[in-house]
C-alpha positions in Angstrom: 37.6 -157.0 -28.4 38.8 -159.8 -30.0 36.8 -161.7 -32.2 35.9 -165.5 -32.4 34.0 -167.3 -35.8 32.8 -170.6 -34.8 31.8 -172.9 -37.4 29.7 -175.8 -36.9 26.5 -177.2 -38.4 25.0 -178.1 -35.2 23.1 -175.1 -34.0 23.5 -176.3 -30.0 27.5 -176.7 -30.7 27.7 -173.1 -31.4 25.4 -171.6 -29.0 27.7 -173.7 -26.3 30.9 -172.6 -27.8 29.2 -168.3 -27.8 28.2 -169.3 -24.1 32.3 -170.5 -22.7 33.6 -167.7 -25.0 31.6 -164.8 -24.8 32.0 -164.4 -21.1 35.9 -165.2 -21.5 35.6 -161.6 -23.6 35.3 -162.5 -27.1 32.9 -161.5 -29.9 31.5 -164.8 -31.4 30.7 -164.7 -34.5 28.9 -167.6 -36.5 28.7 -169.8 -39.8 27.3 -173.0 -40.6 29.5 -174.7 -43.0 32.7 -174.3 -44.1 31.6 -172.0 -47.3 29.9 -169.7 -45.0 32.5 -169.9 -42.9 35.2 -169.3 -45.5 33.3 -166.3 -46.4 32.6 -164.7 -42.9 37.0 -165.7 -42.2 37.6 -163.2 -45.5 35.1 -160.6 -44.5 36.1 -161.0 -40.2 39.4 -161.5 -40.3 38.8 -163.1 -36.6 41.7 -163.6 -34.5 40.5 -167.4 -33.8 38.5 -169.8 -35.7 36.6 -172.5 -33.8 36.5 -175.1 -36.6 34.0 -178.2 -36.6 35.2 -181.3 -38.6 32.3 -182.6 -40.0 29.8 -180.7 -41.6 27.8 -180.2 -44.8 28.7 -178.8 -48.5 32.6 -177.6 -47.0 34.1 -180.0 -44.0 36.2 -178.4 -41.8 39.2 -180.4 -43.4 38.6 -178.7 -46.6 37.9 -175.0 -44.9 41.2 -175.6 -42.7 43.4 -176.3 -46.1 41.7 -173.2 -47.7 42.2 -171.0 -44.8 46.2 -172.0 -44.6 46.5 -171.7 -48.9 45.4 -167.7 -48.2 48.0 -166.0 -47.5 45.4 -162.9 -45.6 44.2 -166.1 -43.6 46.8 -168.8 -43.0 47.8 -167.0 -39.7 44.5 -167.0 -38.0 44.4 -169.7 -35.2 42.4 -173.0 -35.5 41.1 -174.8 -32.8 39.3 -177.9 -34.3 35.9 -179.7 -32.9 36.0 -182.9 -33.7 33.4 -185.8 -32.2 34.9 -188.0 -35.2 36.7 -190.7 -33.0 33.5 -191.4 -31.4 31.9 -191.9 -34.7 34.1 -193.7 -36.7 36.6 -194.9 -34.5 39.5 -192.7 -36.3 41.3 -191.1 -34.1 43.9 -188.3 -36.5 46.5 -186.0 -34.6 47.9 -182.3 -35.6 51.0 -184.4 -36.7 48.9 -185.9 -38.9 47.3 -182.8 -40.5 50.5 -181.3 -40.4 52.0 -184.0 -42.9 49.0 -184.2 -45.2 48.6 -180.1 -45.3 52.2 -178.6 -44.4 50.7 -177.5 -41.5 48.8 -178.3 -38.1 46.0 -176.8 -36.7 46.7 -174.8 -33.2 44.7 -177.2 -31.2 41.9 -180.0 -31.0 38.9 -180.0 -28.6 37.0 -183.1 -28.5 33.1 -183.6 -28.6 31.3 -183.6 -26.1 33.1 -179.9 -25.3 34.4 -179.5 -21.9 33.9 -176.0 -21.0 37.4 -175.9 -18.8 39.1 -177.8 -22.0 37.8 -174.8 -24.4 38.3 -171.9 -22.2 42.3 -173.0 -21.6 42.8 -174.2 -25.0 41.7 -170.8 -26.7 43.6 -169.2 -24.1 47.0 -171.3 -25.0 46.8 -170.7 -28.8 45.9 -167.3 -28.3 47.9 -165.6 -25.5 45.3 -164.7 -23.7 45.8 -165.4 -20.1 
């Protein structure tokens, strides 16, 4: 089975994100910032990470640059949550991660989740059809 960490400080964003991806077949696994989540991603070795953007004591900014710097971790794929555009009015793109850390996340999912957007987006970065 493969396996799934989501990261997110929001306790509802996870438990949606288990719900779309549990049925889908994948073991979810859970943190709740990005130094749990750096720790459960060493320990997991998941085949995907779910990553939120903003959160608490690691943001998933910092986590992403960490994860790509380990050479046991940069080759996980990323699918980053983001509800930042909504916030602040910043709207960023992989091409723009890409510049600023030598490389892009897989994917972006916007807040509020769509469940179809998730489901076909984990499915694109991962191969899973």
């Amino acid at each position: 089975m493969k396996k799934v960490l989501v990261i997110d400080d929001e306790q509802d964003s996870r438990a949606f994100v288990r719900a779309i991806l549990e049925p889908e077949g994948w073991q979810v696994e859970e943190a709740v910032d990005g130094v749990r989540g750096l720790e459960k991603a060493k320990a997991l070795k998941p085949d995907l990470i779910v990553l939120d953007v903003q959160m608490p004591n690691k943001d998933g900014f910092q986590m992403y640059n960490e994860l790509i710097q380990d050479p046991d971790m940069s080759n996980i794929a990323v699918v980053m949550l983001t509800g930042v555009a909504d916030k602040v009015g910043i709207r960023f793109s992989g091409k723009d991660m890409g510049e600023y850390f030598g490389k892009a996340p897989d994917a972006y999912v916007e807040k509020p989740i769509d469940p179809d957007v998730l489901k076909s987006t984990v499915r694109r970065v991962t191969g899973r059809t």
